[in-house]
C-alpha positions in Angstrom: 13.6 13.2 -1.2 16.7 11.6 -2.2 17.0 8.5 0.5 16.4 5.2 0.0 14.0 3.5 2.6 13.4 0.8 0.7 14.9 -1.3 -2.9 14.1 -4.2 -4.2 16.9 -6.0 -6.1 16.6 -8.6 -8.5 14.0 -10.0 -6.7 12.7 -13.9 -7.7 10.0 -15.8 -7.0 9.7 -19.6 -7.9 7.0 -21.8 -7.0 8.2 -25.1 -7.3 8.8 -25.3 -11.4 7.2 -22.2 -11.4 8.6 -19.1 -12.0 6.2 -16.1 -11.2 8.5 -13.2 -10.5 11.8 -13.2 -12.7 14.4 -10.0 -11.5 12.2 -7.6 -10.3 14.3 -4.2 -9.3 13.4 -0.7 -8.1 13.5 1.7 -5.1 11.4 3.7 -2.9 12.1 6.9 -1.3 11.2 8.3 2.3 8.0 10.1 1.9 6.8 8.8 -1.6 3.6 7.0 -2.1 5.1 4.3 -4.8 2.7 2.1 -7.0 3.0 -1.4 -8.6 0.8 -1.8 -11.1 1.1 -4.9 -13.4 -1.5 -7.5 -15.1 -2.9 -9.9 -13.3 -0.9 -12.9 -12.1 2.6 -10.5 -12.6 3.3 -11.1 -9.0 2.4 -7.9 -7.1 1.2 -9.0 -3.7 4.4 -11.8 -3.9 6.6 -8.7 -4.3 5.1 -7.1 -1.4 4.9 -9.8 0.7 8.1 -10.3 0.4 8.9 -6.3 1.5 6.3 -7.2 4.5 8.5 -10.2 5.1 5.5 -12.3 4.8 7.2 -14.4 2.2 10.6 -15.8 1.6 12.3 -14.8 -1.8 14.3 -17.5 -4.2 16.7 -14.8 -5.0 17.3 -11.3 -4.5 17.4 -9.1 -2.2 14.6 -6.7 0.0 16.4 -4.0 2.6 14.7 -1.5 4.4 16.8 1.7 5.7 20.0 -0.9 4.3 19.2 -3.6 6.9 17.8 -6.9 5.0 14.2 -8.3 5.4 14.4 -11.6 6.9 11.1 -12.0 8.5 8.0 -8.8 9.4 10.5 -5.9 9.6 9.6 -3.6 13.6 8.7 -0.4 11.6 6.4 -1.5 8.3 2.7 -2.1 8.9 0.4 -3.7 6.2 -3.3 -2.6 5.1 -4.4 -6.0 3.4 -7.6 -6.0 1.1 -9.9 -7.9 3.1 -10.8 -5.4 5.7 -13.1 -8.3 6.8 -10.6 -10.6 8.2 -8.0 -8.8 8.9 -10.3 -6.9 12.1 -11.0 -9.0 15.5 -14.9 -9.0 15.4 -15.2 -8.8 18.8 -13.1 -6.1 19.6 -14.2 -2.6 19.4 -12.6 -0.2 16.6 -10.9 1.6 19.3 -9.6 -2.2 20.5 -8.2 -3.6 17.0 -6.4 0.0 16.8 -4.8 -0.4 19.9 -3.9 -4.0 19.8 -0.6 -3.8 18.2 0.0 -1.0 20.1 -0.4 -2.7 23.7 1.7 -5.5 21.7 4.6 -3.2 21.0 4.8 -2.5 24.7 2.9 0.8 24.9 0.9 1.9 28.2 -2.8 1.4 28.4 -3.4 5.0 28.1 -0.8 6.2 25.5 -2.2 3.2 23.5 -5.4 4.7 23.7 -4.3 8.4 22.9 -2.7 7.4 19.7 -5.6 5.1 18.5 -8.2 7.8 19.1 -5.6 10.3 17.0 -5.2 7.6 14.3 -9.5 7.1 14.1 -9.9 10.9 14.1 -7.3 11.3 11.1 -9.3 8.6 9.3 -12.5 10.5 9.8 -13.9 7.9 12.3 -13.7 10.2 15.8 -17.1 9.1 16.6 -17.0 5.3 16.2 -14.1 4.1 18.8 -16.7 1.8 20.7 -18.7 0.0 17.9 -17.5 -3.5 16.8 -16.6 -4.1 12.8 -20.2 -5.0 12.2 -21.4 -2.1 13.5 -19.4 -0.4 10.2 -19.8 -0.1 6.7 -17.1 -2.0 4.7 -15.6 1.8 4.3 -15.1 2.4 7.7 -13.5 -1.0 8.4 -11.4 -0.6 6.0 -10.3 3.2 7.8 -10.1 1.1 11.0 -7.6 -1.1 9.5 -5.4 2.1 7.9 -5.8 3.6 11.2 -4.4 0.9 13.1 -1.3 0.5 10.8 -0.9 4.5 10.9 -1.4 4.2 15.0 1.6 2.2 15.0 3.9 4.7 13.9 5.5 2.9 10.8 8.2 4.0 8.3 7.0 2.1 5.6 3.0 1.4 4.9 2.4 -1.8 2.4 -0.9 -1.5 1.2 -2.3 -4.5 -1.3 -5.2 -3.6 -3.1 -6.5 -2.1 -0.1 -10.0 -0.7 -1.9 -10.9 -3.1 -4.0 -13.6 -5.1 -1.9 -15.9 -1.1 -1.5 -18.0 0.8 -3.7 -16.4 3.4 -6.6 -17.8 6.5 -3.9 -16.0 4.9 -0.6 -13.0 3.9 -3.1 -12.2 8.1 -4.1 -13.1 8.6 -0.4 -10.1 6.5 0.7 -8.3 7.5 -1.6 -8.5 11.0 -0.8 -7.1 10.3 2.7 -3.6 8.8 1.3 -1.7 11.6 1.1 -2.5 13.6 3.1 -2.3 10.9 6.0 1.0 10.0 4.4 2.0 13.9 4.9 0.5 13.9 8.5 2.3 10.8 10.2 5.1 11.6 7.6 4.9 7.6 6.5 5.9 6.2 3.2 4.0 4.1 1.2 3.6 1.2 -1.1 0.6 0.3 -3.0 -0.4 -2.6 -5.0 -3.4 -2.0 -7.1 -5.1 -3.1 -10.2 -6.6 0.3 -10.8 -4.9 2.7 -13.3 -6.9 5.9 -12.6 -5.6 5.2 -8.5 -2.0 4.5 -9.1 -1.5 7.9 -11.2 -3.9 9.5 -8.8 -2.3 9.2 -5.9 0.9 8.5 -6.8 4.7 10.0 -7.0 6.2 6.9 -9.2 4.9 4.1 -10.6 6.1 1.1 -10.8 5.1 -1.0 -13.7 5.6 -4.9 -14.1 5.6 -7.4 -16.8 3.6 -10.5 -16.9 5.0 -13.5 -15.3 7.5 -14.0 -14.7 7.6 -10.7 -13.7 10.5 -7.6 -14.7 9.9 -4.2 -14.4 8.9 -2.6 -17.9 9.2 0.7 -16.3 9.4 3.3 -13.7 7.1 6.5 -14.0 7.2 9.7 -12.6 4.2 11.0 -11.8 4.4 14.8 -12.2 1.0 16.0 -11.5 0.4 19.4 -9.1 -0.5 18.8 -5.7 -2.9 18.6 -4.2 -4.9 16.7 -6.1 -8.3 16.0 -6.7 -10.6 13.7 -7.9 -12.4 15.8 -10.6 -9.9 18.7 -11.7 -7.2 16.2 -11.5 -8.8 13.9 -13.8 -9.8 16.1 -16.3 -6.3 17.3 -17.0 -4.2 16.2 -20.4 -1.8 15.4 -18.1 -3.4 13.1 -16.0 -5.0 10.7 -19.2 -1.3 11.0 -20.8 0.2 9.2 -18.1 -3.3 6.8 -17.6 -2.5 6.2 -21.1 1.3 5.0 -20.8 0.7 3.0 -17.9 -2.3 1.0 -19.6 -0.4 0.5 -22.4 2.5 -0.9 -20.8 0.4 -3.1 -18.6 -1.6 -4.5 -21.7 1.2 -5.2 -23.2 1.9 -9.0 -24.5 4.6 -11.1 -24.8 5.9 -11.9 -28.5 6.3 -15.7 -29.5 9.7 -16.5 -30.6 
């Protein structure tokens, strides 16, 4: 994996006087699963809001496959952290899958066809006609990866996107990442506040500063595949690199 899909360069952020991300620069290849970890407030969702074209940058510069982002780029789908309101409540899982789809221009019944392959992949075959409140906050939050994987994108943005479930669900969803990511051969970038995830399920990580934010550093993550959520964990190599990323994000900023 040598291609560029997507790079972020020297990316800035202002809010009026203030400035909350300061340069930010890095890469992502086709086919890796890319973290940004970071403290809180370093500007992580702004960074990939702005990927999503969600926001508008101060400065910099966002391309996917070399084209700039100026505005929601045709082939990137987002996975936001409120699986709550981000699903139609009165549409069946089946029908917030398929919505985007029908959207895009896509018949009825191809629609159909690659929502119930998207809800099988997520483990949800049996649950295309119930409404969100019908489903744990898990499985809403499968319905809301499965739409974005339905729709066939290059690039998946996902912001925190198992924070609001419990720490079972949580290594349950996580456990479906990459091997989705191999199966609809997407690639994907994750915001998260959790260490243990971002080396878990991660090729690189990508580590920011507090505001405004820089990146500190980029990590490989060199850890055999597959993985899992117990032998993985228990290897040196695995609390080695927990260990560098938590320092780096703890990190402080000196006074002059």
């Amino acid at each position: 994996m040598s291609d560029t899909l997507l790079r972020v360069d020297g990316l800035v952020m202002r809010y009026g006087d203030h400035l909350a991300v300061g340069g930010v620069a890095f890469d992502v290849r086709t086919g890796e699963v890319v973290s940004i970890v970071g403290p809180s407030g370093a500007g992580k969702t702004t960074v990939l809001r702005v990927a999503a074209g969600l926001l508008e940058a101060t400065g910099g510069t966002v391309t996917i496959d070399g084209e700039p982002v100026a505005g929601p780029p045709a082939d990137v789908a987002v996975v936001f952290q409120d699986y709550s309101r981000s699903l139609l409540p009165w549409l069946t899982a089946l029908g917030n899958v398929t919505l985007p789809l029908r959207a895009k221009g896509r018949s009825r019944g191809d629609a159909r066809s690659a929502g119930l392959e998207a809800l099988a992949a997520v483990g949800l075959a049996g649950v295309s006609r119930k409404r969100p409140r019908q489903l744990s906050g898990g499985m809403q939050q499968r319905v809301a990866i499965a739409r974005a994987l339905a729709y066939q994108p290059k690039l998946l943005l996902m912001d925190e996107p198992f924070a609001s479930v419990d720490a079972q669900t949580r290594m349950d969803l996580e456990d479906l990442i990459r091997p989705l990511r191999d199966e609809y051969g997407v690639t994907i970038l994750l915001v998260t506040h959790d260490i243990d995830e971002a080396v878990y399920l991660s090729d690189r990580i990508v580590v920011l500063s507090s505001a405004p934010a820089t990146v500190l550093r980029v990590i490989d993550v060199d850890l055999p595949l597959p993985r899992s959520q117990t032998a993985t964990k228990e290897q040196p190599a695995f609390g080695r690199l927990r260990h560098e990323v938590l320092d780096l994000v703890r990190l402080r900023p000196t006074s002059a």
